[in-house]
N, C-alpha and C positions, 0 to 999 in steps of 0.2 A: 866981722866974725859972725857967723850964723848964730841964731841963741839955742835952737835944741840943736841936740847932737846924733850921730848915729852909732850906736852901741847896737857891737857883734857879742852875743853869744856863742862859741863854737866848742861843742864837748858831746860827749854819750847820754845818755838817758835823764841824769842828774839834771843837764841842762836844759837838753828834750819837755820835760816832762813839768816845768816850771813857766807860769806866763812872767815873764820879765816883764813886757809891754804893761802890766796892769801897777807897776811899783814905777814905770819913769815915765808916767805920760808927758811929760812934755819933753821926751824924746824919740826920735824913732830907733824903734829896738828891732833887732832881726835874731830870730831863734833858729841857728843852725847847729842844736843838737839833732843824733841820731841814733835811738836807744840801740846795745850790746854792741856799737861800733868799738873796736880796737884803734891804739895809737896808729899802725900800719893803715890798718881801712881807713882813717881819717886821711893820712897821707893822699892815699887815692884818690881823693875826692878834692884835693886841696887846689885843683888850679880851675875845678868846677864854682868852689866855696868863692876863687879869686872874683872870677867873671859873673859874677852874681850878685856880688856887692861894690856899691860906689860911693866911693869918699868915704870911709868909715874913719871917724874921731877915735872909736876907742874899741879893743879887740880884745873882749876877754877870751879866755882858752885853759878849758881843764878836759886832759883826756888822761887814759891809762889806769880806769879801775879796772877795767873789760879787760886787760892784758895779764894786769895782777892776776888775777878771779885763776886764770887757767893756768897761772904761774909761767907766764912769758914775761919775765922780765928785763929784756934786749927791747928796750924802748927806746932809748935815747940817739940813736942814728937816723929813725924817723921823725922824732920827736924835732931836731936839731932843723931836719928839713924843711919841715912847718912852717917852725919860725922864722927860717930863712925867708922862706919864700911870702909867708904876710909881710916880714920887715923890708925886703927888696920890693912889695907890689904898694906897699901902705908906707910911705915914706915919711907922712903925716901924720899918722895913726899912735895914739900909743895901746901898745899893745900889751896885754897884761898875761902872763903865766903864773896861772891859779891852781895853788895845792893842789895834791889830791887828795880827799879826804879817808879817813879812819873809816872804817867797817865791823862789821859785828859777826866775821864768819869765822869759825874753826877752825879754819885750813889758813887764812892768811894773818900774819902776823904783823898789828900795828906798827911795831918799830920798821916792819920794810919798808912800807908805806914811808916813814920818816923817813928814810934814808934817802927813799925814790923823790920824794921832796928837795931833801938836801942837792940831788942833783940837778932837780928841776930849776932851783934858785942860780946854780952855777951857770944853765943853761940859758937862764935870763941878762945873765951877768956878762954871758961871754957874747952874745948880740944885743946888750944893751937896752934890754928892753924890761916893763917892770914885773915885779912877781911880787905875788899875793899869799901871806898863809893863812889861808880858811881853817887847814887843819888844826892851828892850835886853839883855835875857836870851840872845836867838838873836842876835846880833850879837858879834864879837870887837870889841876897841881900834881896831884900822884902820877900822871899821863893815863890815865883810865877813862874810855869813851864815854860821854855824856848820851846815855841809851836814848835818852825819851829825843835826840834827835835826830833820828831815824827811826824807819816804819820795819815792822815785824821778820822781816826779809832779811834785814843788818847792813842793805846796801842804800837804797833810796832814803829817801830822808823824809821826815815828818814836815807838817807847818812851821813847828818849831825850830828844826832844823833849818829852813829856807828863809825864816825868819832872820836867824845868825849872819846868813848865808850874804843876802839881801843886804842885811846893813853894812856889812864889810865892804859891799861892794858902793850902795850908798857914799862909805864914808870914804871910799876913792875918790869918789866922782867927786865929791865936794870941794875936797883938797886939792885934784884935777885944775877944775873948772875956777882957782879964784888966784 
């Protein structure tokens, strides 16, 4: 068994905008976010995403705040195809479906986000592959977003926030990997 791993980042901005590589170095990390991409536009680009990575160990995958944002919420039949198509190409791979996280804007409403989550977990469940809640990470007890972990915008997330973010993912790998 090889000792480092290849760990796929694939998501919108959030993921974009993040050096992974600088938290696993002794793995090879590939950052295939692409900021205001949709769950759809992700679609698109999904058999480019394929042929462009080889042998990946572990596939993380958060899209669908960009689709919230303009209130397209008919995400989950691209969504479904996604994963199809890494779990049919990555056989090996475990692949992770990662919340979507809380936001801080006026027009969308955290509990949708939960809801769109609750789906996303079935959608992991129903291909078998694993799923992550980052989300209840940025939330306190009351369910009221933890501000100071995202930047002034209400969508991107602060150090702090990445901070959270990081270790979750961290403590996958750990549990992964022994």
């Amino acid at each position: 068994m090889k000792a480092n791993k290849c760990i796929v980042f694939i998501g919108d901005s959030l993921t974009e905008y993040f050096d992974w590589q600088r938290y696993f170095l002794e793995h090879d990390v590939i950052n295939l976010g692409v900021s205001g991409e949709t769950v759809q536009q992700l679609f698109g680009r999904i058999d480019r995403i394929i042929s462009s990575i080889k042998d990946p160990d572990f596939i993380f995958l958060m899209t669908g705040i960009n689709n919230i944002a303009i209130e397209d919420f008919d995400i989950f039949n691209p969504y479904k195809k996604i994963v199809s198509k890494l779990s049919s190409n990555f056989k090996d791979a475990i692949i992770i479906i990662q919340s979507i996280l809380p936001v801080n804007l006026h027009w969308i409403d955290n509990n949708d986000i939960k809801a769109i989550n609750k789906k996303l977990k079935e959608i992991a469940d129903e291909f078998n592959v694993k799923y992550l809640d980052v989300f209840c990470l940025f939330i306190d007890l009351e369910g009221r977003l933890k501000g100071d972990y995202l930047l002034d915008d209400g969508v991107h997330l602060s150090d702090k926030g990445y901070d959270v973010w990081v270790k979750e993912v961290e403590g996958f790998l750990k549990l992964s990997l022994h």
